[in-house]
VEXDRENVO-572839 format. One record per residue (C-alpha): residue number from 1; residue in one letter; y, x, z. Coordinates in Angstrom, 1 decimal. Layout:
<nodes>
NODE  resi  resn      c2      c1      c3
NODE   NUM     A       Y       X       Z
...
</nodes>
This chain:
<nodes>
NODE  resi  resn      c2      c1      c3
NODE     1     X     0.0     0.0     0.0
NODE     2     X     3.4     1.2    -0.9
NODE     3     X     6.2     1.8     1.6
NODE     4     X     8.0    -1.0     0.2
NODE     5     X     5.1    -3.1     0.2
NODE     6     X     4.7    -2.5     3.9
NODE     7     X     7.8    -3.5     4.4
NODE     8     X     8.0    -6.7     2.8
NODE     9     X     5.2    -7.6     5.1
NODE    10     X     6.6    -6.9     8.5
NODE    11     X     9.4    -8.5     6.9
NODE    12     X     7.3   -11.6     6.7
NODE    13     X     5.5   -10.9     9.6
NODE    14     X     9.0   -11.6    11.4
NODE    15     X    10.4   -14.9     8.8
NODE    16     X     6.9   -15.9     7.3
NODE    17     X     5.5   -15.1     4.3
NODE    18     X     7.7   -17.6     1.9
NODE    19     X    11.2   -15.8     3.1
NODE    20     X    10.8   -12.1     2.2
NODE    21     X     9.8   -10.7    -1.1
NODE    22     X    10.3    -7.4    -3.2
NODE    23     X    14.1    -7.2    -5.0
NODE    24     X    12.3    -6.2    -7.9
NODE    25     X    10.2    -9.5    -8.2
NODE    26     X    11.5   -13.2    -9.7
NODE    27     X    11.6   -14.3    -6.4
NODE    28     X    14.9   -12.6    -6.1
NODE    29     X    16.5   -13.3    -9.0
NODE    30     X    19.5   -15.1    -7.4
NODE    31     X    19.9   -12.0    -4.9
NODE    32     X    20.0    -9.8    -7.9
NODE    33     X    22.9   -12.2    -9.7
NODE    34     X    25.0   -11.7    -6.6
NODE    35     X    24.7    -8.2    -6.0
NODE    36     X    24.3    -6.7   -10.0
NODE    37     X    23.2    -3.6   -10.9
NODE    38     X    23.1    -0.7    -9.1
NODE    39     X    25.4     2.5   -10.4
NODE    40     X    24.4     6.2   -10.8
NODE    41     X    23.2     7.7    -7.6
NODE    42     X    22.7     4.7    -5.5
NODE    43     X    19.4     3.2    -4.5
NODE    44     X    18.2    -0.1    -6.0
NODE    45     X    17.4    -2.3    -2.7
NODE    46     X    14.1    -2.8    -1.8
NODE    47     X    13.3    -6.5     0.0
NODE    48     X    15.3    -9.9     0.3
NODE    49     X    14.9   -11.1     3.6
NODE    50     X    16.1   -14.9     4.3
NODE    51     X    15.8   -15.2     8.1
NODE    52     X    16.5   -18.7     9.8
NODE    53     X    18.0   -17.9    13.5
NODE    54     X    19.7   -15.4    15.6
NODE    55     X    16.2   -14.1    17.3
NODE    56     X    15.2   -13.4    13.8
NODE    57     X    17.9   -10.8    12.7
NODE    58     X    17.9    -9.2    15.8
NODE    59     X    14.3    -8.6    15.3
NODE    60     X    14.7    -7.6    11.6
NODE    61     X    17.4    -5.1    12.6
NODE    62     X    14.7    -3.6    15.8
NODE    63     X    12.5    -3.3    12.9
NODE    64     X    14.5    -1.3    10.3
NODE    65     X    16.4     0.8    12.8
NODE    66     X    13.4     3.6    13.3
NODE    67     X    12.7     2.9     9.4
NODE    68     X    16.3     4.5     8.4
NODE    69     X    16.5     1.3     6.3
NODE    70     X    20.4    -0.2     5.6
NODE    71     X    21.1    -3.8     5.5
NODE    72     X    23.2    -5.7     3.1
NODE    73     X    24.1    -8.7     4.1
NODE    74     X    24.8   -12.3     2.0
NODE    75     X    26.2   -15.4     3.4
NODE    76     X    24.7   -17.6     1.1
NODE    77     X    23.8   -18.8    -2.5
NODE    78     X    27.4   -18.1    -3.6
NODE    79     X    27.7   -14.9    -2.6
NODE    80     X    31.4   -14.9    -1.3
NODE    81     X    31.5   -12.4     1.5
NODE    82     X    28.6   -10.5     0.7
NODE    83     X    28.3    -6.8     1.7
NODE    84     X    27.1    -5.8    -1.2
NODE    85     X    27.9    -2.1    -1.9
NODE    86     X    25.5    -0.1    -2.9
NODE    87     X    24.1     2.2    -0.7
NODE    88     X    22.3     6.0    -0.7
NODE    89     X    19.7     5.1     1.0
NODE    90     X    16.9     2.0     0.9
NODE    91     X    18.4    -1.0     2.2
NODE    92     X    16.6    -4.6     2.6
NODE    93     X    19.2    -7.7     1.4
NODE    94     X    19.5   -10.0     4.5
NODE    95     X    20.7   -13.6     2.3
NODE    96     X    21.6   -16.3     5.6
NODE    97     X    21.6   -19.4     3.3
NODE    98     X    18.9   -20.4     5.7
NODE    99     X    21.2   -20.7     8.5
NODE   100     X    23.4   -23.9     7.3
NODE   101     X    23.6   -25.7    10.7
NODE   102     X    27.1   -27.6    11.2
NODE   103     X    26.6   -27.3    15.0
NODE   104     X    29.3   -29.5    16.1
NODE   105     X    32.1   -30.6    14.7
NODE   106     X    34.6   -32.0    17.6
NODE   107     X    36.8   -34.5    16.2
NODE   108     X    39.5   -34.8    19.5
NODE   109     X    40.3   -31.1    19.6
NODE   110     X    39.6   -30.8    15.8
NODE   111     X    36.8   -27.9    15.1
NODE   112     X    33.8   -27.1    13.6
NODE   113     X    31.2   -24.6    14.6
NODE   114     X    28.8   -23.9    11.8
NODE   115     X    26.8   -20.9    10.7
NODE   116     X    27.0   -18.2     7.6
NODE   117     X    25.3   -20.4     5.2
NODE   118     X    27.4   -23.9     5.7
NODE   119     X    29.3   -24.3     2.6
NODE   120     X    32.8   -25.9     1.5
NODE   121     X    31.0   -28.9     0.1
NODE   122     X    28.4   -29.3     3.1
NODE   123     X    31.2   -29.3     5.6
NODE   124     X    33.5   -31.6     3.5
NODE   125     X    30.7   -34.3     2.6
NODE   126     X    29.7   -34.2     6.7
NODE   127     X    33.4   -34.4     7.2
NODE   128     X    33.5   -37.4     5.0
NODE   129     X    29.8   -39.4     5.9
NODE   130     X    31.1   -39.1     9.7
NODE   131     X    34.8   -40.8     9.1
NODE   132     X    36.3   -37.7    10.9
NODE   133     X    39.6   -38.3     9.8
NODE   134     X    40.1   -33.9     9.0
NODE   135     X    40.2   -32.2     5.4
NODE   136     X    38.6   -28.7     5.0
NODE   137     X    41.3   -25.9     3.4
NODE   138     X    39.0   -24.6     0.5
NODE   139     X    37.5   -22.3    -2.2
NODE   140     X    38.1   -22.8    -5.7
NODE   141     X    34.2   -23.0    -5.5
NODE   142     X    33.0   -25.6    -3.3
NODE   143     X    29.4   -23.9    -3.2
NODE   144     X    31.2   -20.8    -1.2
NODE   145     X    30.4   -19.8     2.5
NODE   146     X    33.2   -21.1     5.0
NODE   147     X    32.7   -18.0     6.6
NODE   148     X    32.3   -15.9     4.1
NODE   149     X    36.0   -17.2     2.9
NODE   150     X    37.0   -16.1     6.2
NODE   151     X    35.7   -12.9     6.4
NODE   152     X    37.0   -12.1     3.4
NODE   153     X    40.3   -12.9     4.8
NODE   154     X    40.6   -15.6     1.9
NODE   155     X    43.3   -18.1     1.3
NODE   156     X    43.0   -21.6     0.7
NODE   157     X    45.7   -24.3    -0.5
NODE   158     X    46.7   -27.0     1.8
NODE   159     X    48.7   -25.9     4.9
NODE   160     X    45.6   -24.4     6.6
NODE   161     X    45.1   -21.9     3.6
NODE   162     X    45.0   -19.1     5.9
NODE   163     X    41.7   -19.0     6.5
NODE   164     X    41.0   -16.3     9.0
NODE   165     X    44.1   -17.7    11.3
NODE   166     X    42.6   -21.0    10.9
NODE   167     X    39.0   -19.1    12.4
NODE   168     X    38.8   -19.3    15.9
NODE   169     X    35.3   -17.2    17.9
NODE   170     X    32.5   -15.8    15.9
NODE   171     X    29.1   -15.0    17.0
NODE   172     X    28.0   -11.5    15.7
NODE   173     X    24.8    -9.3    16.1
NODE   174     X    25.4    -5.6    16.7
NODE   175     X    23.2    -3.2    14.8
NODE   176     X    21.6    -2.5    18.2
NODE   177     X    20.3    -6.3    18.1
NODE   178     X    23.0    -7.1    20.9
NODE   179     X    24.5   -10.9    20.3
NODE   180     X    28.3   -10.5    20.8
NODE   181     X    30.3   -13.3    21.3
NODE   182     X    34.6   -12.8    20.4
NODE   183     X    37.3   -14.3    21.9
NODE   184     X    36.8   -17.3    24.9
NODE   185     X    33.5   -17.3    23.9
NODE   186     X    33.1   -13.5    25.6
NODE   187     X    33.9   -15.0    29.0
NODE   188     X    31.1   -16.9    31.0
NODE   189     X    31.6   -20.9    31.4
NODE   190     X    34.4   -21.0    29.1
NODE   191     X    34.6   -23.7    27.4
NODE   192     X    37.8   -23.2    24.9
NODE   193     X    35.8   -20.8    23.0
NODE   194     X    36.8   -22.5    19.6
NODE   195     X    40.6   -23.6    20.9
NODE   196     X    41.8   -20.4    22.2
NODE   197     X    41.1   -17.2    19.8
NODE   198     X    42.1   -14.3    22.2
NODE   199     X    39.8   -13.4    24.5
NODE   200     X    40.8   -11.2    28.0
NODE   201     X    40.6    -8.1    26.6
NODE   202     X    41.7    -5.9    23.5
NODE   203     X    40.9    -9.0    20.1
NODE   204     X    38.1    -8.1    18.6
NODE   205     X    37.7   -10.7    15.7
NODE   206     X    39.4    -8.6    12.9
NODE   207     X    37.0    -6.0    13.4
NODE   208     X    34.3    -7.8    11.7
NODE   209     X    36.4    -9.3     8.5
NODE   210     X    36.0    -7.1     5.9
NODE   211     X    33.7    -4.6     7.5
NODE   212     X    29.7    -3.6     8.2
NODE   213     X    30.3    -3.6    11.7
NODE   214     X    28.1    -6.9    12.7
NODE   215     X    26.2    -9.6    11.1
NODE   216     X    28.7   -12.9    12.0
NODE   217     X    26.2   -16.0    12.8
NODE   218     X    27.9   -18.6    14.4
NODE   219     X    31.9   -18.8    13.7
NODE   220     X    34.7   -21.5    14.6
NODE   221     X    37.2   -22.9    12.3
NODE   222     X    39.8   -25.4    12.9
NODE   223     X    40.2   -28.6    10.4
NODE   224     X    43.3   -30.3     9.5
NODE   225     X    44.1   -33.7    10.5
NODE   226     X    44.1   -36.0     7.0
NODE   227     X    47.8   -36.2     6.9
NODE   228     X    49.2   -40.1     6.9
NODE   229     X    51.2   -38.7     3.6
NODE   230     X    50.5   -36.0     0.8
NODE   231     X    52.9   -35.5    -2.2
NODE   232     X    51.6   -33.0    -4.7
NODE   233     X    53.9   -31.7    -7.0
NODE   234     X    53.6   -29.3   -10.4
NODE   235     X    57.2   -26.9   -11.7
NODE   236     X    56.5   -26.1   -15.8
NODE   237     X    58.0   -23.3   -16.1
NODE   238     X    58.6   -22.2   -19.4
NODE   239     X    59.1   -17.9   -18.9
NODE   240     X    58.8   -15.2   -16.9
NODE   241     X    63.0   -15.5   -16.0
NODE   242     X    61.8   -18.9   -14.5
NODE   243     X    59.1   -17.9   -12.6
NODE   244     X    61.6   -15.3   -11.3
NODE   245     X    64.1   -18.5   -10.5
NODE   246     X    61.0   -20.3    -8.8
NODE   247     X    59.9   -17.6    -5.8
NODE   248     X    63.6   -17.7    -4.8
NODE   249     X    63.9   -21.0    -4.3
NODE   250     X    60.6   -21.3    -2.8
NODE   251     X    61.6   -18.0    -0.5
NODE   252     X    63.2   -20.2     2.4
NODE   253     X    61.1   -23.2     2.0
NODE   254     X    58.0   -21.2     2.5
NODE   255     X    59.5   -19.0     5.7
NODE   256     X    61.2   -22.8     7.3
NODE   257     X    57.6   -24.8     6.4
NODE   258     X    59.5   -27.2     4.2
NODE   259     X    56.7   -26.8     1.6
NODE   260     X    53.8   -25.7     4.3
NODE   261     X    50.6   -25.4     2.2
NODE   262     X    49.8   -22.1    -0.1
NODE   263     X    51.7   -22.5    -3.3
NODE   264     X    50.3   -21.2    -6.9
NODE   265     X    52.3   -20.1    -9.2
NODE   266     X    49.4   -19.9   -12.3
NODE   267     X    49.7   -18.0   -15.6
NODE   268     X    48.4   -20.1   -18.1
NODE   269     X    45.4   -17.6   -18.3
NODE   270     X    44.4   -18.4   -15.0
NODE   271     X    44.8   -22.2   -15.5
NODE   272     X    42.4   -21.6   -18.3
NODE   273     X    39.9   -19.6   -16.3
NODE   274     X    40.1   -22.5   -13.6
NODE   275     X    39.1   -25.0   -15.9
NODE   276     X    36.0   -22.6   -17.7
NODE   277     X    34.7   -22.6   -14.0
NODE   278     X    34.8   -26.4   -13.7
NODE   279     X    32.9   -26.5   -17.0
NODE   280     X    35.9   -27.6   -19.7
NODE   281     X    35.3   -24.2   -22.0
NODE   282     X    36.6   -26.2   -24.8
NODE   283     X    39.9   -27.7   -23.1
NODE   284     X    40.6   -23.8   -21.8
NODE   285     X    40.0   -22.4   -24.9
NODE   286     X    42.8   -24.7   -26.7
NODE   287     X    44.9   -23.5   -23.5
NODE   288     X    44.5   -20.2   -24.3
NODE   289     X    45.2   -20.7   -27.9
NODE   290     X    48.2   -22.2   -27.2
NODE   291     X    47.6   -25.3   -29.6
NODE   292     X    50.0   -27.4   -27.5
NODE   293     X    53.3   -26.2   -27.2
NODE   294     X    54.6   -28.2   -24.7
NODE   295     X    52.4   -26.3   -22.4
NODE   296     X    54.2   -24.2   -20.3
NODE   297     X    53.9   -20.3   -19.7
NODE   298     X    53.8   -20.5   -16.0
NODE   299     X    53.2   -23.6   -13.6
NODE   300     X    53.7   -24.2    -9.6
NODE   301     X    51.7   -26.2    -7.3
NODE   302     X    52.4   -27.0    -4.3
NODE   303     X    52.3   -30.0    -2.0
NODE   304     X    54.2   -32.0     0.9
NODE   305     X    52.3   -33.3     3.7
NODE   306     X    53.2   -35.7     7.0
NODE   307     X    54.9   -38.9     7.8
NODE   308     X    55.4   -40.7     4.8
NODE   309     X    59.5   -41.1     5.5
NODE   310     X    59.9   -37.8     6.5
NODE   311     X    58.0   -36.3     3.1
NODE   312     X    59.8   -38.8     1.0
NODE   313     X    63.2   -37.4     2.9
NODE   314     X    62.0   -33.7     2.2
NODE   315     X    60.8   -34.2    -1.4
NODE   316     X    64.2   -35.1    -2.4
NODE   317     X    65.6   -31.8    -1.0
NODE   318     X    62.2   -29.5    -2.9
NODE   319     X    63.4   -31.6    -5.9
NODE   320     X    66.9   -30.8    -6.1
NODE   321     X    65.9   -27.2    -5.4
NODE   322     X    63.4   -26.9    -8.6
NODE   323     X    65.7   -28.8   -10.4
NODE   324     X    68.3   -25.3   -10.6
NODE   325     X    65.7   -23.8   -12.6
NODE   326     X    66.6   -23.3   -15.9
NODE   327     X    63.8   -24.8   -18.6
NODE   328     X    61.8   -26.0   -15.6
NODE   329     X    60.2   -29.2   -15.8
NODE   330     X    59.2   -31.5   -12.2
NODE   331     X    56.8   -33.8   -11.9
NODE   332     X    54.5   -35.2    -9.1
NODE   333     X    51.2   -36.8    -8.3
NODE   334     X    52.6   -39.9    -9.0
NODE   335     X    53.6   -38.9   -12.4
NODE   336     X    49.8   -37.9   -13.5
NODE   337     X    50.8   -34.6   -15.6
NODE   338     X    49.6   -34.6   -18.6
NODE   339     X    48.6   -30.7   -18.6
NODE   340     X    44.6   -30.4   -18.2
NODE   341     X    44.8   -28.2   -14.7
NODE   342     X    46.6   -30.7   -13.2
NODE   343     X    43.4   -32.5   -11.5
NODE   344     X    41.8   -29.8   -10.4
NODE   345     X    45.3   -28.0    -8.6
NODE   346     X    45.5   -31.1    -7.1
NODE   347     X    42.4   -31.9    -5.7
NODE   348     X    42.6   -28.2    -4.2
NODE   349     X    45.8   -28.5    -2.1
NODE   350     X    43.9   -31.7    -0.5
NODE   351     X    40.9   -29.6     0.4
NODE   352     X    38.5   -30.9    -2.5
NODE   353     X    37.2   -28.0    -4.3
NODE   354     X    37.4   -28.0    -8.2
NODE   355     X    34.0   -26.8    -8.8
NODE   356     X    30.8   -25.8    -7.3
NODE   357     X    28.5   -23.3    -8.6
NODE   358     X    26.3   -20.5    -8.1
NODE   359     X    27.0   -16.8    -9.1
NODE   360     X    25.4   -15.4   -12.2
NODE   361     X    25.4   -11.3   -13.2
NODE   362     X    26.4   -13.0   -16.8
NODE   363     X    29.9   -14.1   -15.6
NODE   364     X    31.2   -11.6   -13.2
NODE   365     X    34.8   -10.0   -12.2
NODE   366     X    36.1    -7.5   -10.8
NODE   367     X    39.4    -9.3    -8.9
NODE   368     X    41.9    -7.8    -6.4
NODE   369     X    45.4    -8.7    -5.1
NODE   370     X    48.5    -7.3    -4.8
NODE   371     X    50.9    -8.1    -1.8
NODE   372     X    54.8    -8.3    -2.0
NODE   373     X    57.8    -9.7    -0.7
NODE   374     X    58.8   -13.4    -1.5
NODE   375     X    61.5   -12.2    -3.9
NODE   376     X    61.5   -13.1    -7.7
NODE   377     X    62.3    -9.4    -8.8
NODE   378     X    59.0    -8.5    -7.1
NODE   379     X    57.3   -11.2    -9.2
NODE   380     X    58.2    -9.6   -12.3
NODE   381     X    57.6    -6.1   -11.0
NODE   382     X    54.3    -6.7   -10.1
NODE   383     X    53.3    -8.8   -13.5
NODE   384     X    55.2    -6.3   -15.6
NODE   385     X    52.6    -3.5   -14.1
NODE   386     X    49.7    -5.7   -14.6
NODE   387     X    50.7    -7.1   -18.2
NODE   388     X    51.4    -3.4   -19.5
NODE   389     X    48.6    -1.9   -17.9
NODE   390     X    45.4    -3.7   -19.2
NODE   391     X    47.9    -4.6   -22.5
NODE   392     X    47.6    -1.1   -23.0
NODE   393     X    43.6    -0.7   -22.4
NODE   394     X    43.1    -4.0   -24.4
NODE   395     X    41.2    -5.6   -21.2
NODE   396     X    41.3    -9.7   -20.9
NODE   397     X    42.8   -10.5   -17.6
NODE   398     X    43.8   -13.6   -15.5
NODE   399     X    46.2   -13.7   -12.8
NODE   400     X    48.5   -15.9   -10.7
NODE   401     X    50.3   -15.5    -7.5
NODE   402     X    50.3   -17.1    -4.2
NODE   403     X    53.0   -17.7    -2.1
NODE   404     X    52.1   -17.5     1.5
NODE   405     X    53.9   -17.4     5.0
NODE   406     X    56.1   -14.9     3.7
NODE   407     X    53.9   -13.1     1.5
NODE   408     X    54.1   -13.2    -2.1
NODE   409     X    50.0   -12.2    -3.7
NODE   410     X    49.3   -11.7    -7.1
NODE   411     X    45.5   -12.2    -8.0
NODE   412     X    44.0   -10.6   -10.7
NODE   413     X    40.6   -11.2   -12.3
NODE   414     X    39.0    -9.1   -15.1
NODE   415     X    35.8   -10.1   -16.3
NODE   416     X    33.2    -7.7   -17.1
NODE   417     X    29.3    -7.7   -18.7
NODE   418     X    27.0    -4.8   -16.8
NODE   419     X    28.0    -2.4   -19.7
NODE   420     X    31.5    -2.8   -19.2
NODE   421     X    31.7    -2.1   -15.8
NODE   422     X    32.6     1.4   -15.3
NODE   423     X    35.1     1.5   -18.3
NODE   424     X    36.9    -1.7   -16.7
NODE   425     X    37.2    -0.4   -13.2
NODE   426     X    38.5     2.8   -14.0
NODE   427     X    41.5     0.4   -16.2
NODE   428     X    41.1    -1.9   -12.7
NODE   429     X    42.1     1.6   -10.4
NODE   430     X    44.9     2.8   -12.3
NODE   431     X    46.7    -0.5   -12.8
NODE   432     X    45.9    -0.6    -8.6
NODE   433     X    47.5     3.0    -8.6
NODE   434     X    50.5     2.1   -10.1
NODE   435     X    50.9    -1.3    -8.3
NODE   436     X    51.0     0.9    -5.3
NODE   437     X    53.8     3.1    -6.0
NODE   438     X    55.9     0.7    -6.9
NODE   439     X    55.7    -0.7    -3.5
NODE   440     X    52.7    -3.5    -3.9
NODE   441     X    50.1    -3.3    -1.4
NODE   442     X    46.4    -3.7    -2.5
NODE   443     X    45.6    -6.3     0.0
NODE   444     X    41.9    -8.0    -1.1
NODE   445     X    39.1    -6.7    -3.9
NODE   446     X    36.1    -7.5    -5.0
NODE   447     X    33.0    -5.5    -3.9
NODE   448     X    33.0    -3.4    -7.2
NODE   449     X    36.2    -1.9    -5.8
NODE   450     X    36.3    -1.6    -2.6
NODE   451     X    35.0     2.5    -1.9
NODE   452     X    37.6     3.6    -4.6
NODE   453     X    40.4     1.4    -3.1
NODE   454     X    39.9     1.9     0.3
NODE   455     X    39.9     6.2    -0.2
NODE   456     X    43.2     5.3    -2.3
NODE   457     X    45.0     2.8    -0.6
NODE   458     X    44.9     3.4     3.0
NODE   459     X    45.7     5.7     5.5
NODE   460     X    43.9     8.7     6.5
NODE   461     X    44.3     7.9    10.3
NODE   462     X    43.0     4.2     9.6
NODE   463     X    40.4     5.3     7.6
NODE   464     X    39.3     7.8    10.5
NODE   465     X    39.6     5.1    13.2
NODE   466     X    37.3     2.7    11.2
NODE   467     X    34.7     5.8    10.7
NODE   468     X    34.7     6.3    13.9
NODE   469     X    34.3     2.8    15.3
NODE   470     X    31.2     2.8    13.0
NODE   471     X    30.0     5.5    13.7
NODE   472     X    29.9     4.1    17.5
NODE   473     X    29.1     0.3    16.8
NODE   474     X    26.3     1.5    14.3
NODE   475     X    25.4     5.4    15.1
NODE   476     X    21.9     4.8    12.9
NODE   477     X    23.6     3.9     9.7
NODE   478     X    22.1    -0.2     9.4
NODE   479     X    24.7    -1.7     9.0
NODE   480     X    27.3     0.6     7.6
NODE   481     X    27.8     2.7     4.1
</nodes>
């Protein structure tokens, strides 16, 4: 028997025979979409592993400790929030899908605790069947892990689109099997561990977004109230001059809360990349193409929520505001745009996701974001860098920005086949070079990216301090690069 064979079966020795199989085998073909292929000088991972409880990792991690095994973890089928970069030595692929329990969802001090593999449409539709009376802030892709979102440090679209301030206590096992439990949830008998999200103590939380520090099985989110009133709203606007115009405006109605949820300001590219997810190829393609000239080079979403005086009151003032823009074009829900995105926008800044779908190696993308201020000259700066950049490589790229609490993120998305990979992220790194000295913060990335962005982009004391808390949390390697 092989080594990897005899690991496979003390694998299913710990889950049962159905939940562990070799990576090479069909069995893990939906493993192998989320994670691709694995580059020069990394090993291909040996085992997918889909345990069911807490018990059962921290056995599976007892068990591959003394093997000098790593362990890359996935949320669920989606993929969002995987840990997926490849590693030097074996590693076994721990997927959680199995763990999907909505544990409670407490409707008086609205929260919900769920585990990894609970998605945006599983928590909605339970939302929903139990009359709660709260909306979810969501992924584009309903199918995604709520925490995965969150430990990505994703945002969402209604006024709880910050998804890793709306998380409050997570469960996490240590490589060393221990069961840690952040914020009030670290203190015996308390019982605010998802209303209060700093525990006595240095806060812990961050340490696991982003990071190989612990597998997160339980976390705590907060839901928002179904508001009595919501008024979406869409801004055509017709250049780049406009979209300039737009961010100031928006600039004191994002940092006062007069418009509260995340607004998107979307290139037409990434309206038609929207609507190719949601599985209207032929309506993005037309889009692209342009065959409609009353479609508009840039368009804004966002959304008023609350008492239904009080938003009628405030829309008038977020009306006369757009209405300075030069070319710009207002209208709201009430309205029904004509332009094909418009349903789908929509039904995001309400918490409804506009698709839901698995990922497949055939469709991939290598994505990152850029942080600025909330000014318009920073919206051109940062577009002008990306537009010349991949212009000048001849890459296809989407991108839109997103304007946050006081943060103004521009997401890009490059698609790629397993051939084009290392040609596009080299194109991906120096557009993220140049982004940088100019002032624009890489902020997020995709998986693909993140060991060349993190030696670029940060810090060599933060780099240090993170090496070092690995090397402390995790001094066998499991868990970490």
């Amino acid at each position: 028997m092989t080594e990897s064979n005899t690991v496979v079966q003390q694998l299913r020795d710990i889950v049962g025979a159905d939940n562990a199989f070799p990576f090479s085998g069909a069995l893990a073909n939906p493993q192998r979409a989320i994670i691709g292929t694995s580059p020069a000088g990394c090993e291909t991972p040996v085992a997918v592993v889909l345990p069911e409880s807490v018990e059962q990792i921290q056995a599976l991690l007892a068990m591959l400790g003394p093997l000098a095994y790593s362990v890359t973890t996935i949320p669920n089928a989606s993929g969002n929030g995987a840990r997926v970069q490849f590693r030097a030595k074996p590693s076994v692929v721990v997927d959680l899908r199995r763990m999907d329990k909505i544990i409670e969802v407490n409707v008086d001090s609205g929260y919900a605790l769920i585990e990894p593999g609970v998605s945006f449409d599983q928590l909605r539709n339970h939302l929903i069947a139990n009359d709660a009376g709260y909306w979810i802030d969501c992924d584009t892709n309903g199918a995604n892990s709520v925490c995965g979102s969150i430990l990505e440090r994703s945002f969402g679209y209604t006024p709880y689109g910050d998804h890793l301030m709306m998380q409050c206590g997570m469960e996490v096992v240590m490589a060393n099997a221990e069961v840690l439990r952040t914020g009030m949830g670290a203190v015996p008998g308390s019982d605010t561990w998802q209303l209060f999200k700093y525990n006595y103590g240095p806060y812990l939380d961050g340490l696991f977004s982003r990071s190989d520090m612990g597998i997160v099985t339980k976390i705590g989110v907060w839901l928002m109230p179904a508001p009595p009133a919501y008024h979406p709203f869409m801004v055509s606007l017709p250049n780049g001059a406009a979209l300039a115009q737009a961010v100031e405006v928006l600039r004191p109605l994002k940092i006062q809360m007069v418009v509260p949820n995340t607004v998107v300001v979307s290139h037409r590219s990434s309206d038609a990349a929207l609507l190719r997810a949601a599985g209207q190829a032929s309506v993005a393609d037309a889009l692209v193409a342009r065959s409609d000239p009353n479609l508009s080079e840039w368009n804004l979403f966002g959304a008023l929520y609350g008492i239904p005086d009080n938003v009628q009151l405030t829309w008038q003032m977020v009306a006369a505001a757009f209405g300075t823009i030069s070319g710009a074009e207002i209208a709201t829900g009430s309205d029904a745009p004509s332009h094909p995105v418009w349903p789908l926008r929509e039904q995001l800044m309400r918490g409804e996701p506009a698709y839901s779908t698995v990922g497949s190696e055939k469709s991939r993308d290598l994505w990152f974001s850029a942080s600025g201020p909330l000014e318009g000259e920073a919206a051109g700066a940062m577009s002008a860098v990306v537009t010349d950049g991949f212009a000048a490589a001849e890459i296809p790229f989407d991108y839109e920005f997103l304007l946050t609490w006081r943060t103004l993120f521009m997401r890009v998305s490059i698609p790629y086949g397993v051939a084009e990979l290392d040609q596009r992220r080299e194109a991906v790194l120096v557009v993220a070079n140049r982004l940088s000295e100019a002032g624009f913060s890489i902020s997020h990335d995709s998986p693909e990216l993140t060991a060349a962005i993190t030696q670029a982009h940060t810090s060599t004391p933060m780099n240090g301090l993170q090496a070092s808390l690995s090397a402390v949390l995790d001094p066998k390697g499991i868990l970490r690069l």
